[in-house]
C-alpha positions in Angstrom: -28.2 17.7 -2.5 -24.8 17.4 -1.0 -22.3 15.5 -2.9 -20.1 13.3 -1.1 -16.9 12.4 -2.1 -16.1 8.6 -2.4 -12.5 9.1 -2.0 -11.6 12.2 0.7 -7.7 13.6 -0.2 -6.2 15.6 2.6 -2.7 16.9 2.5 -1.9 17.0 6.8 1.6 18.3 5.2 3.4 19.1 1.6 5.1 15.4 1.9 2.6 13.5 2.6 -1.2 12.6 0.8 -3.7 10.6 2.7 -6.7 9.3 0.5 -9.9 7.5 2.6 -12.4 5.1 1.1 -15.6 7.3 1.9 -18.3 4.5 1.4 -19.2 3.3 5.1 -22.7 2.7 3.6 -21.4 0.2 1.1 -19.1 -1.2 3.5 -16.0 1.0 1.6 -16.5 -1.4 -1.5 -14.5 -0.3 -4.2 -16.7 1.0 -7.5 -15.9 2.7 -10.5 -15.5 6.1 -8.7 -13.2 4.6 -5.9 -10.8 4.0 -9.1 -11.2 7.2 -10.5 -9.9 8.8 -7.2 -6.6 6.4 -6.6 -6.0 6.9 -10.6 -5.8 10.8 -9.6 -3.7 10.4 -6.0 -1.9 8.4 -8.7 -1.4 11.1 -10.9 -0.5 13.5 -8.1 2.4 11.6 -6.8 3.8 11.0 -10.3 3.4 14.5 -11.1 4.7 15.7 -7.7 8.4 15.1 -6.7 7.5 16.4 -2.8 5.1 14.1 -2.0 6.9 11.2 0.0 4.6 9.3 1.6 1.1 8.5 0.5 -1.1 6.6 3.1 -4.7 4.7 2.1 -7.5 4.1 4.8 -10.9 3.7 5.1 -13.7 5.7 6.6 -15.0 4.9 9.9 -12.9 1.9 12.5 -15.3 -1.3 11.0 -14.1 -1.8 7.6 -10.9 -0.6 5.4 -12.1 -1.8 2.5 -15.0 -4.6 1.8 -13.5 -5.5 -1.8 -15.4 -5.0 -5.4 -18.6 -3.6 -5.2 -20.7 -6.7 -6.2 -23.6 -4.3 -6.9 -21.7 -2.4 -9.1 -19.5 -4.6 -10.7 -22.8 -7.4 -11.4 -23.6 -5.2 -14.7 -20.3 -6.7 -15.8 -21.6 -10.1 -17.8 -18.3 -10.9 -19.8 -14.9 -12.4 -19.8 -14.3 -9.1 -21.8 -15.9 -6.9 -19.5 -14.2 -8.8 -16.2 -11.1 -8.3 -17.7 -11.1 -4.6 -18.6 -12.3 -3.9 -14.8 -9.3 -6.5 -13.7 -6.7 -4.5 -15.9 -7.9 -1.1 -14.7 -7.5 -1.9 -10.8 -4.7 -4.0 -11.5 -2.7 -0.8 -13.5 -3.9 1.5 -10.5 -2.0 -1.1 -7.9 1.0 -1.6 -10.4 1.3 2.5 -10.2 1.3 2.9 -6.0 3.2 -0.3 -6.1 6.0 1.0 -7.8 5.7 4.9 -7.2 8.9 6.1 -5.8 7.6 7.6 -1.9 6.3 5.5 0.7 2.7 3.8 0.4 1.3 2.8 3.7 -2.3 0.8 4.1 -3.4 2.0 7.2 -5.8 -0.5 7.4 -8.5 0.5 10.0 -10.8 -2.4 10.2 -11.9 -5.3 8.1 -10.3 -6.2 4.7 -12.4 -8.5 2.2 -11.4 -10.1 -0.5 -10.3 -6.8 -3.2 -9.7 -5.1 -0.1 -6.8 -7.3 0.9 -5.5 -7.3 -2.5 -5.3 -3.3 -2.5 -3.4 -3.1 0.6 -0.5 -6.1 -0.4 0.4 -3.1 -2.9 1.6 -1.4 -0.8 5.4 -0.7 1.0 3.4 -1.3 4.4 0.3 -2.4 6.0 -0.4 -1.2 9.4 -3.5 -2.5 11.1 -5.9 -2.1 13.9 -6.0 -5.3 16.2 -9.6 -5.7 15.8 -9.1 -5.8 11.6 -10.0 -9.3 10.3 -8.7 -10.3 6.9 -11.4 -12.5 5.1 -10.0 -14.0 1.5 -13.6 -14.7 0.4 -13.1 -14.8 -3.9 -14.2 -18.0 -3.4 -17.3 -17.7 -2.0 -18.5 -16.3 -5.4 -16.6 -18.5 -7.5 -13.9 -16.5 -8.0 -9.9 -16.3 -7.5 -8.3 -13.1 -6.8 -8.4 -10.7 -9.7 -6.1 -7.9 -9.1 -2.9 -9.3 -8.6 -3.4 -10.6 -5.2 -2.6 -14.3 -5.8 1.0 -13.1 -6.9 1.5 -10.8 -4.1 0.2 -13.0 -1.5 2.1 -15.5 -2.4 5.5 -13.3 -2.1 4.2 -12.4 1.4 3.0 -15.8 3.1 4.0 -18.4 0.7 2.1 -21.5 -1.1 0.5 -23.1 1.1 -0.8 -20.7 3.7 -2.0 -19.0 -0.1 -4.2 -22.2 -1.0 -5.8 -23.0 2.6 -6.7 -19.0 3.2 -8.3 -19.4 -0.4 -9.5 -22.5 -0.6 -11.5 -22.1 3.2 -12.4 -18.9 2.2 -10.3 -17.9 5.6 -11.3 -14.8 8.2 -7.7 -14.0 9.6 -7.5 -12.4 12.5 -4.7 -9.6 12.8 -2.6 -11.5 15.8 -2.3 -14.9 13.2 -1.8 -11.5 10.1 1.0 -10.4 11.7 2.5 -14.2 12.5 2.0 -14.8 8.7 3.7 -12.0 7.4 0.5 -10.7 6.0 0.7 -7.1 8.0 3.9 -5.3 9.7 2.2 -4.0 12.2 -0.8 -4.3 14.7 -2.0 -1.5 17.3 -4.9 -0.8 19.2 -7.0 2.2 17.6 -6.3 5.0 20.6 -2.7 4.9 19.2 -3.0 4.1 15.9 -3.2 7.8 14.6 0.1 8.7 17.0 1.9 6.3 15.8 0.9 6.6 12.1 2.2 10.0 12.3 5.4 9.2 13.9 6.1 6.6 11.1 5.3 9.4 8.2 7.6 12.1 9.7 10.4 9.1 10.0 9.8 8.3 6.4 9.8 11.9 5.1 13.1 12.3 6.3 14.9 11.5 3.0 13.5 12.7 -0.3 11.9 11.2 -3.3 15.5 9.9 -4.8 16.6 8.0 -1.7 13.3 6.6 -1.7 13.1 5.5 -5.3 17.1 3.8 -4.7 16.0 1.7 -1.8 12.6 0.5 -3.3 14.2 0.0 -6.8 16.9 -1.7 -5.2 15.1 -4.1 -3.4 13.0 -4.6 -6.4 16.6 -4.9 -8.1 17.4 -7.9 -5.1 14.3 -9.8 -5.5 14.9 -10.5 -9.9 18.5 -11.1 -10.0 21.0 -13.0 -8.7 23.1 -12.6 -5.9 26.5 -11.0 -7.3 24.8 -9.3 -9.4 22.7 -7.4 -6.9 25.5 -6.5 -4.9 27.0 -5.0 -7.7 24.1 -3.3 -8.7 24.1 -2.0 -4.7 27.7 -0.9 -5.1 27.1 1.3 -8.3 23.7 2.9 -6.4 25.9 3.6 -3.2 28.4 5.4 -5.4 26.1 7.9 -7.0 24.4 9.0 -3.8 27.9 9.3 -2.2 28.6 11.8 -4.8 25.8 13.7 -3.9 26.1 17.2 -2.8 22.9 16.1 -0.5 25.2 13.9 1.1 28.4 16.0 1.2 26.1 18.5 3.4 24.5 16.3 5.9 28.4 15.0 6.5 29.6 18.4 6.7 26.8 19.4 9.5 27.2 15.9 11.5 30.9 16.7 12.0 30.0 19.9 13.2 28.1 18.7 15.6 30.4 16.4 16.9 33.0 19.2 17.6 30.6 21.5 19.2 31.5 18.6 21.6 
């Protein structure tokens, strides 16, 4: 029998890893082997300073990613058992959240409930304009368990949180991309164009310049205003220094007086 692989990796290029949710039968729920495969693309990019852009996307154009597989996930009874699955998607979203290249949700159709949560994780969301974005926890009495409540909030604020929750919302990507929710919407002819456009502009600086800007912003959003500018000032400095720098200088003003 052949064995098909619930998360496909490709590598299109030695800077970049795309991983696709390959479950269109089960909607591209997310199960126990889903898990296994991010904690591995995980792995990869933590263990591999070339890789500067990792992109997440589901099989097929109908869904990106349907949220928890209930099937799967209904053998879990307990409080105990709820929050081990919780803390192991939530560590797996702390990692690409933080991980020092590019993430990219390339979110290729529908997005329920987990599957929204997966895709706030990340740097950016780019969407097809037929995606709908359904916050449906509640519909099985639940809130959002990995760390979407926090991140939703950061992206759309309080109240536009508690209605899409408490209706149980479907949120088409036109009102997404008003909210905040995504950065981008595109029609799917283009959408693999302009993904690759977007990689090759973000894979123009390596993993260094990556991890100052994201840690810097991170840096920003927890401290106060003086103090971030300082903190700017000193990351400035040491990238200044850098012979990295120095060179690309060096060839600009070159260029100029080939002029």
């Amino acid at each position: 029998m052949l064995r098909v692989e619930p998360l496909l990796i490709t590598r299109p290029d030695p800077h970049t890893i795309i991983a696709t949710i390959n479950r269109p039968e089960a909607y591209n729920a997310i199960n126990f082997k889903v898990m296994e495969g991010l904690e591995k693309v995980c792995d990869e990019i933590e263990q591999n300073e070339e890789i500067r852009v990792f992109i997440l996307t589901g099989q097929g154009n109908k869904y990106f990613a349907s949220g928890g597989d209930l099937k799967e996930f209904a053998k879990l009874k307990t409080e105990h058992d709820a929050r081990l699955m919780s803390m192991r998607m939530g560590d797996i979203l702390h990692r690409i959240e933080s991980a020092d290249c590019w993430t990219i949700a390339l979110v290729n159709g529908d997005a329920y409930g987990g599957g929204c949560e997966i895709m706030l994780a990340f740097d950016f969301r780019i969407a097809v304009k037929h995606a709908r974005f359904g916050f449906t926890q509640g519909k099985f009495y639940l809130p959002p368990g990995w760390g979407g409540l926090t991140r939703l909030i950061e992206r759309v604020g309080r109240s536009t949180v508690l209605f899409w929750l408490g209706t149980q919302a479907l949120v088409d990507t036109e009102s997404a991309l008003i909210a905040g929710l995504i950065d981008v919407a595109d029609v799917s002819a283009q959408l693999d164009d302009h993904i690759t456009k977007i990689s090759e502009k973000l894979c123009a600086n390596d993993r260094r310049m990556i991890q100052t800007l994201k840690q810097g912003v991170t840096y920003a959003q927890k401290h106060p205003h003086r103090e971030s500018i300082n903190n700017e000032r000193s990351e400035f400095a040491k990238l200044w220094a850098s012979e990295e720098h120095h060179n690309r200088v060096e060839k600009f003003l070159k260029r100029k007086k080939a002029f």
